[in-house]
N, C-alpha and C positions, 0 to 999 in steps of 0.2 A: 254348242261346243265353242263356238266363235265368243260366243259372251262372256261363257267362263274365262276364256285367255286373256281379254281384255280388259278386264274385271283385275284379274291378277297380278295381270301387268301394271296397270293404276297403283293397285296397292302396295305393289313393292318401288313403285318410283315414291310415294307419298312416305315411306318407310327410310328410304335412305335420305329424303329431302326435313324431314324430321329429326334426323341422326346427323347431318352437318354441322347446327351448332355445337351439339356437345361434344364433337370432335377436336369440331374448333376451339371451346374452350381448355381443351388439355395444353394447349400450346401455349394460350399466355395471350393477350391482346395485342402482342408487338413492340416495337421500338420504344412506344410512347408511353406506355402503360407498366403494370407491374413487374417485376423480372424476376430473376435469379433470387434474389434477396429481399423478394414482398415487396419493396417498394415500388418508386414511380420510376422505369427505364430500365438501363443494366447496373444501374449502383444500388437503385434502392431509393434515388433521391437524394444521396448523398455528397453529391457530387465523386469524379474519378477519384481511386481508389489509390493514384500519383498524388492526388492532390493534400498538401501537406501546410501546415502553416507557417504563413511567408512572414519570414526577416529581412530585415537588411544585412546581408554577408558584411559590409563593413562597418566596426565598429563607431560607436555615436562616438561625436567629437563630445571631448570632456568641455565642460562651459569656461573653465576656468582660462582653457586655453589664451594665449593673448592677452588676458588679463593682468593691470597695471593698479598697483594702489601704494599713494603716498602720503606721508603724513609728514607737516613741518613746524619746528616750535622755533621764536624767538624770544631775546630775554627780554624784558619788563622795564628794563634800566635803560631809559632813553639816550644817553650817552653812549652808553655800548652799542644799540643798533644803528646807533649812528655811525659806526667806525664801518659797518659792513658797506662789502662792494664799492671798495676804494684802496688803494696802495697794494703794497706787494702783499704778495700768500705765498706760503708754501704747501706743498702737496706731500701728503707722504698715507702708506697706510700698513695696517694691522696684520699680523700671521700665527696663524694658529692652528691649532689640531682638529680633526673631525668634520663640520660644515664648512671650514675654511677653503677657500680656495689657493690653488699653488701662486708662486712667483711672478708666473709668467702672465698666467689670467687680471691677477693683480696689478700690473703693469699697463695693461689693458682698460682697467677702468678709471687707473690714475689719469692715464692721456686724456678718458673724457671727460673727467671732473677737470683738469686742465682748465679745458676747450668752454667747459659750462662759466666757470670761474670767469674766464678772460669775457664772455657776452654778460655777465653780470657787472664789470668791472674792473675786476682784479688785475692786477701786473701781476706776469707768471714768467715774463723774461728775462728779470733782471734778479739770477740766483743769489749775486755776491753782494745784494744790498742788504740791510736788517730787513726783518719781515716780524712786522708786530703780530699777524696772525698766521696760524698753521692751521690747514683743513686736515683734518685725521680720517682714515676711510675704513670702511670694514664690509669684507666682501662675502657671503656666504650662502651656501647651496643646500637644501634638502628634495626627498622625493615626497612631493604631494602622491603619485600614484606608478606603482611599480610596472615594469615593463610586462608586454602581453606576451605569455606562450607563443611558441610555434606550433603551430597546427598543419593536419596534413588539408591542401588545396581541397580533395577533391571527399565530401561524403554521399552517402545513399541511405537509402531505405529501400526493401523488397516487401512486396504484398500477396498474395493469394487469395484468390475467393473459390470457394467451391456447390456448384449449384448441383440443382437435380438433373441435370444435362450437361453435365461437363466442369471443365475446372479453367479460371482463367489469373494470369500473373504479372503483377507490374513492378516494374523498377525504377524509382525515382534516384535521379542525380544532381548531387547541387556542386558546381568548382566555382571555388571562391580562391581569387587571386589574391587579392589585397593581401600585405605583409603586416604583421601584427606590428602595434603600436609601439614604441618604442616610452622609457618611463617617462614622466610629468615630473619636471622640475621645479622648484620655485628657486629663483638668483635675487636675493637681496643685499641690497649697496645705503648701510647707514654712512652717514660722512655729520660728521662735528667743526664745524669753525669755533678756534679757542683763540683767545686773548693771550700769547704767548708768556707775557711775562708775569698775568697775575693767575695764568690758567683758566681765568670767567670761559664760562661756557658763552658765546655772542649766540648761537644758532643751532642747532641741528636738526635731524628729520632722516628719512628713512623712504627708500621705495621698492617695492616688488611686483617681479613677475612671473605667470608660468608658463614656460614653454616646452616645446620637447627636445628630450635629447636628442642631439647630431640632426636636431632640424636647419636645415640651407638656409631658412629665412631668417633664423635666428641666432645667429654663427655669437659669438664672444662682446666681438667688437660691437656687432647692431644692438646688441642686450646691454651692453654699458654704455652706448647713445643714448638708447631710450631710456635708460632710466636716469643717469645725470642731466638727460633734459628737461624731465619732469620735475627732478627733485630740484630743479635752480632755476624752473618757471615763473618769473616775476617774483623773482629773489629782490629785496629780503623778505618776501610776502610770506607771512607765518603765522600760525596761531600763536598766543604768547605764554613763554614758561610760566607757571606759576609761581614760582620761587628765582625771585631774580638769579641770574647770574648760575642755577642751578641747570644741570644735564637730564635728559628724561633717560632714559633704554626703552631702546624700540622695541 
């Protein structure tokens, strides 16, 4: 009777210790191993379920930004270039409809061409003497690239997974501060020096840039520096018209 019991008792300990793994396999291997979703962990291997693809919340700088390009012709007739960057000039410039700019910005560029003038040479002080040359100026704006939407700061995304043991839920949040772009201008300043009295074209040239609107760093005044400085960089240094005495259009 003692044998039978202990007999029995063997076999039911041997009966449950044979039945723990495949207990165990209902559950899943853990942390490390398969999940919810077949794959490897509680994603699947997918990484979390937050996890979304990253931008940069603020817009790429356009390349053009900053950017300066000029171009400059003089005439052919060595006489004529000889008269540049010396005696009086006069300043004066152009108004017109559409890309044109107002009075006031125009006034703005005249001071620089001035000031460019006066480091090439020119006498710009003495208004009430003849002035064999006049500088002619032409000031004018387009939008390379229109201003960015407002957007709301703050987006999301929601997620759900639902397994064989429960349901789990996430919520991705993205706040993006940055203000949208304001538009991409291009300010170009053609300017002409003419031989007043026979109207020969002696020089001209052209320069542009683009920056953004109602940017600080780039206020009127610094935009018609930069570009009278360039365009009367080692003036009268120029490529040469073709056609003596003739105007290009920039």
């Amino acid at each position: 009777m003692h044998m039978f019991k202990g007999t029995a008792l063997l076999a039911a300990t041997a009966a449950i210790l044979l039945a723990a793994p495949a207990a165990h396999a209902q559950w899943g291997p853990g942390w490390g191993g398969p999940g919810w979703s077949g794959g490897r962990g509680w994603s699947g291997g997918r990484g979390s379920m937050l996890d979304s693809p990253r931008r940069d919340s603020r817009s790429s700088r356009d390349s053009r930004e900053g950017q300066v390009e000029v171009s400059r012709f003089v005439s052919t007739d060595p006489a004529a270039a000889a008269e540049l960057g010396k005696g009086p000039v006069s300043v004066e410039s152009e108004s017109g409809q559409g890309s044109w700019v107002d009075a006031g910005t125009r006034r703005t560029f005249e001071a620089a061409i001035v000031d460019a003038l006066v480091g090439a040479g020119y006498d710009t002080l003495h208004p009430d003497v003849p002035q064999p040359q006049t500088a002619t100026l032409r000031i004018s704006r387009q939008v390379l690239a229109p201003a960015e939407e407002k957007r709301s700061p703050v987006s999301g995304t929601a997620a759900m997974e639902v397994g064989t043991y429960g349901q789990s839920y996430g919520l991705g949040i993205n706040v993006d501060l940055t203000k949208p772009r304001t538009a991409l201008l291009s300010t170009r300043l053609d300017a002409r020096i003419v031989e007043k009295e026979s109207g020969k074209v002696l020089w001209e040239g052209y320069a542009t840039i683009a920056t953004r609107e109602g940017d600080d760093k780039w206020n009127d005044t610094m935009i018609a520096t930069k570009l009278a400085g360039v365009l009367f960089d080692e003036f009268p240094k120029a490529d040469a018209i073709a056609v003596p005495g003739t105007g290009r259009e920039g």
